[in-house]
N, C-alpha and C positions, 0 to 999 in steps of 0.2 A: 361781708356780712353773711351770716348763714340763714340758709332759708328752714323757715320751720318745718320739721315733719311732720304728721299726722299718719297713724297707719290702723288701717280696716283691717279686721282677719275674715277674710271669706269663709272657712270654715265655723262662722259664729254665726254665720245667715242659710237661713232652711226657707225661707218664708218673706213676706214683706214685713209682717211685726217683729221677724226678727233681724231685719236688716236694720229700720230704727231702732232696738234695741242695741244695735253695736254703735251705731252711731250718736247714740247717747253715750253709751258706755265711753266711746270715745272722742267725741265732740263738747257734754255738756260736764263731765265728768266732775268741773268745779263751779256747777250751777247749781241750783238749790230747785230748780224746773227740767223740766225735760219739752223737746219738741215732740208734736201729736206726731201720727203716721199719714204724713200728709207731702205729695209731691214739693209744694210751695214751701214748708215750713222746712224743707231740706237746703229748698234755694236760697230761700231768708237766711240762713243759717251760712251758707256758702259766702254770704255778702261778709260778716263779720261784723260784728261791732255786740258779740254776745259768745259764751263760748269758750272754744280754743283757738277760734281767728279773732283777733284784734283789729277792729278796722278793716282795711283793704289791702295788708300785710300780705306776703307771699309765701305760699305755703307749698308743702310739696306730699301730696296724698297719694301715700302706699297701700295698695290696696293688694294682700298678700291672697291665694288660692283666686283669685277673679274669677278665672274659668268655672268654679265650683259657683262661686254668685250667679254667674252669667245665666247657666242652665237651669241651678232655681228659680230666677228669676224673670224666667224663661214663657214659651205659649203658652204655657197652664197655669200658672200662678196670674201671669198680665188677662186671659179670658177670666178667670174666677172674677176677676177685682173690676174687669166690665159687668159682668152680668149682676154683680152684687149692687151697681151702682144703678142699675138696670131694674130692680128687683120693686114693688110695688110698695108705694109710701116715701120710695123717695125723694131727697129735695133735689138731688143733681140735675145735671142738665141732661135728660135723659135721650134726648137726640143728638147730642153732641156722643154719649158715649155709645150709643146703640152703630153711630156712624165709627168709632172707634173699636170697637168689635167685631166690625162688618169687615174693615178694614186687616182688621188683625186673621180674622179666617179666612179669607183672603188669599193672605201670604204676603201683603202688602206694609201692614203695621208694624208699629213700633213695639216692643216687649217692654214691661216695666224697666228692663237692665238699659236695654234704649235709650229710655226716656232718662233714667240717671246718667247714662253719659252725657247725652245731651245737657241736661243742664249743667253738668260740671265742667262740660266744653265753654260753656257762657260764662265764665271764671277764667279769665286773664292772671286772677293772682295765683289760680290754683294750676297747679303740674302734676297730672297725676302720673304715678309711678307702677307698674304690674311686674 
């Protein structure tokens, strides 16, 4: 049986809004919705059962220029999106990410590119391909 492909183009992401935006472009493509720009709502999405995964199908995510993701979404783009979280009036949990940004200047944290491998390592159906 062949396993489904899915392919990202790194050079479609400059940005975090514009890394959801590919990943709509290529995940929701035959949805009549889109997912928000939100870590979880990638995860959710990663599970399947909406989409371009069906269920807990096996899939195999190509994700062409990485290296070009990686760096944008790299220590400047991951500080901007602490401190925005950070920023006065908001609902976040703002000691959880003030600790998250502490961490990241540091030299100790996780970059947003990180954090998406991470959760796509938590995906057993998913293989990703560079």
């Amino acid at each position: 049986m062949m396993m489904k492909q899915i392919t990202i183009n790194g050079n479609n992401i400059h940005n975090i809004a514009s890394f959801y935006a590919e990943i709509n472009r290529v995940f929701m493509a035959e949805e009549q919705w889109q997912i928000g720009n939100s870590l979880d709502a990638f995860n959710d999405l990663l599970y399947g059962g909406f989409g371009a995964i069906k269920s807990d199908e096996k899939v195999q995510l190509i994700w062409n220029n990485m290296d070009k993701s990686k760096e944008v979404l790299g220590y400047e783009i991951t500080k901007a999106y602490y401190e925005e979280k950070l920023k006065a009036g908001s609902t976040f949990n703002r000691e959880y990410f003030r600790e998250k940004l502490t961490t990241l200047e540091d030299g100790r944290g996780e970059t947003y590119f990180d954090i998406l491998m991470a959760i796509i390592a938590e995906h057993p159906n998913i293989e990703l391909v560079v």
